[in-house]
N, C-alpha and C positions, 0 to 999 in steps of 0.2 A: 678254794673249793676244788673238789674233784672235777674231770672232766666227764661232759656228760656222754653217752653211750648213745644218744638219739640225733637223729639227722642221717645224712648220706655221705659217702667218700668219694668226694669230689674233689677234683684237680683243677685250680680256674687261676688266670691271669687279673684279670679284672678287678676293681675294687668291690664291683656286687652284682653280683648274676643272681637272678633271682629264676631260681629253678621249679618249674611247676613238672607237676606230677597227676595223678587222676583220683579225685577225691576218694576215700576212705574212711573208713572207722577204726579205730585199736581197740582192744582190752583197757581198761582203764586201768590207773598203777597206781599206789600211794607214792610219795615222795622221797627219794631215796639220795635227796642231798646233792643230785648229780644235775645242777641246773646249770646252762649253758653260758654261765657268768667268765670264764675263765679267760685273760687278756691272752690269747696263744696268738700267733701266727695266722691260722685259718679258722675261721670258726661259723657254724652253720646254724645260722637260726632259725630253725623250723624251715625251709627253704632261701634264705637270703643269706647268699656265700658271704662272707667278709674275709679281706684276706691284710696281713700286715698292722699297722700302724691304724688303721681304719677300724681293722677287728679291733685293738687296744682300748681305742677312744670310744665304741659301740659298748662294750663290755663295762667299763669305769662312767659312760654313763647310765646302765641299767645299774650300776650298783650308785650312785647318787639318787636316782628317780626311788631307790629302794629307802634308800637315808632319807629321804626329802617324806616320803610318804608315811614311815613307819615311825618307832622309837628306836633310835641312833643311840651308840651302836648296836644296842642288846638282840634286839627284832633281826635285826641283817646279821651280825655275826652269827647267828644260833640259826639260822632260817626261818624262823617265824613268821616273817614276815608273809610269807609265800601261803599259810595256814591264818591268817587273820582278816577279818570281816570287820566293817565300818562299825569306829565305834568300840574295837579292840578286842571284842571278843573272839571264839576261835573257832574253824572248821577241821573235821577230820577226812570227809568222806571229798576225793580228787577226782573221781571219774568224769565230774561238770563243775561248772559254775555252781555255787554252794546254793544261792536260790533253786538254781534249775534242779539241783539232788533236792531239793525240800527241807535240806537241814537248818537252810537261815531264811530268812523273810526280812523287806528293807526298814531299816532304822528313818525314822520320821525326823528329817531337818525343822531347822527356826524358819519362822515364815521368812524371814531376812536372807538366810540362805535360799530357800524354795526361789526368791525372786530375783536374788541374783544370780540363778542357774536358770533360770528364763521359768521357772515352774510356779503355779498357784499356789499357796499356803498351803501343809498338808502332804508335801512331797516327802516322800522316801530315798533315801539312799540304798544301794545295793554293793556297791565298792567291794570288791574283795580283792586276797592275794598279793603276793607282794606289788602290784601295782595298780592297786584299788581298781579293777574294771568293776565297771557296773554291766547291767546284765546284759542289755542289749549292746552296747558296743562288742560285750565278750563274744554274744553269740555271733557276732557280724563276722569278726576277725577271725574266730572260730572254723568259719566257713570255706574260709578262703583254700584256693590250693597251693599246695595241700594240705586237706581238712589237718586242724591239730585233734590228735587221738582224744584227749582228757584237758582236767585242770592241774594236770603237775608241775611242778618247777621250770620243765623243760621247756615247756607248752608256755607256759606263762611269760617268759624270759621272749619266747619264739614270738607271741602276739604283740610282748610291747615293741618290739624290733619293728613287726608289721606296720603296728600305728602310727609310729614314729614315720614310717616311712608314706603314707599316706598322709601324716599332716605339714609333710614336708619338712623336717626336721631331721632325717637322715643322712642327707647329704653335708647337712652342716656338720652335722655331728662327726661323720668320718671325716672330714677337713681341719676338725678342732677348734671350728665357730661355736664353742659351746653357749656364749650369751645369746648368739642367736638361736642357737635350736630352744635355751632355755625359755624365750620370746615367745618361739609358734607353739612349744610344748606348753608353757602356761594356760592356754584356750583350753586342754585338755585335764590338766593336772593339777586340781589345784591347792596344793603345797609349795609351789613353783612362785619366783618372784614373777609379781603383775600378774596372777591372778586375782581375781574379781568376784569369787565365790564367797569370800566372805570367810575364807576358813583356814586363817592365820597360816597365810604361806611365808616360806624360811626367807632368811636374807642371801642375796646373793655371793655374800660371800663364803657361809655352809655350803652352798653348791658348788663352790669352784673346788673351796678345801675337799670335797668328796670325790669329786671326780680326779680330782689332782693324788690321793690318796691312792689312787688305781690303778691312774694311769702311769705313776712313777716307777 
């Protein structure tokens, strides 16, 4: 993939300076291919510098969480993934969360699903993106500083870095504990071995081959 055009040029020692700025809005963009997936050297996610070997292993595994979530390879190598809603069908408009623009509405899980996401019978799913956020985690992550402008690639790429990093899976992840981070990221994601959602997560050893794929 191309390198993307958003972020800041920043010069940092550290494995991850997480640089805040004073929230904002952007113009909304469609998606232009240029999502922040690239193993380089330094690379900025939405505010979380990564720099080296650290950025490699962040980078290979957003692009596993992408395999694990979508149709492998077809979705990720095309970008698709990044344009598809729970359930497979597909969004056009990137300036939000594809509920939030009104273009999609949540897909109704099996009660058996509904209960193993702690939900009463009748739940809906909202997942989009290449990393199936649903609405309110997006709008949380969203939030943060600083605010992500839209829903495009870059943005996308930028909040799962975020959540990662809030559910404590970040740090493993730039170490190269990837069973570990794959552990805490499971509660979240679940396509992930030892999820509990009920919604045929991969075997662990598709997640190494993907990430291993990357990071090579």
């Amino acid at each position: 993939m191309n390198k993307s055009a958003l972020g800041l040029a920043v010069v940092a020692l550290g494995a991850l300076v997480l640089l805040r700025g004073d929230d904002g809005t952007g113009e909304a963009s469609a998606p232009d291919g240029e999502a922040l997936m690239n193993a380089d050297n330094n690379q900025n996610f939405g505010g979380y510098f990564v720099v080296g070997t650290a950025a490699e292993n962040v980078a290979a595994f957003l692009h596993m969480l992408q395999s694990s979530e979508h149709v492998y390879p077809r979705d990720v190598e095309n970008q698709a993934a990044y344009s598809t809603f729970y359930g497979g069908s597909t969004f056009s408009n990137f300036a939000d969360h594809p509920v939030n623009t009104r273009e999609k509405v949540g897909v109704k899980l099996t009660a058996a699903q509904c209960r193993a996401s702690g939900f009463k019978p009748g739940c809906v799913s909202t997942a989009a993106g290449a990393y199936q956020f649903i609405k309110p985690t997006w709008d949380r992550i969203r939030a943060m500083s600083p605010r992500l402008p839209d829903f495009s690639p870059a943005s996308q790429d930028a909040a799962a870095v975020r959540l990662l990093n809030q559910i404590g899976a970040l740090t493993l992840i730039e170490v190269g504990d990837i069973e570990g981070a794959v552990a805490k990221a499971s509660k979240t994601w679940a396509s992930l071995p030892g999820s509990l959602a009920q919604q045929n997560p991969r075997q662990m050893a598709f997640i190494i081959d993907r990430f291993n794929e990357r990071s090579a």
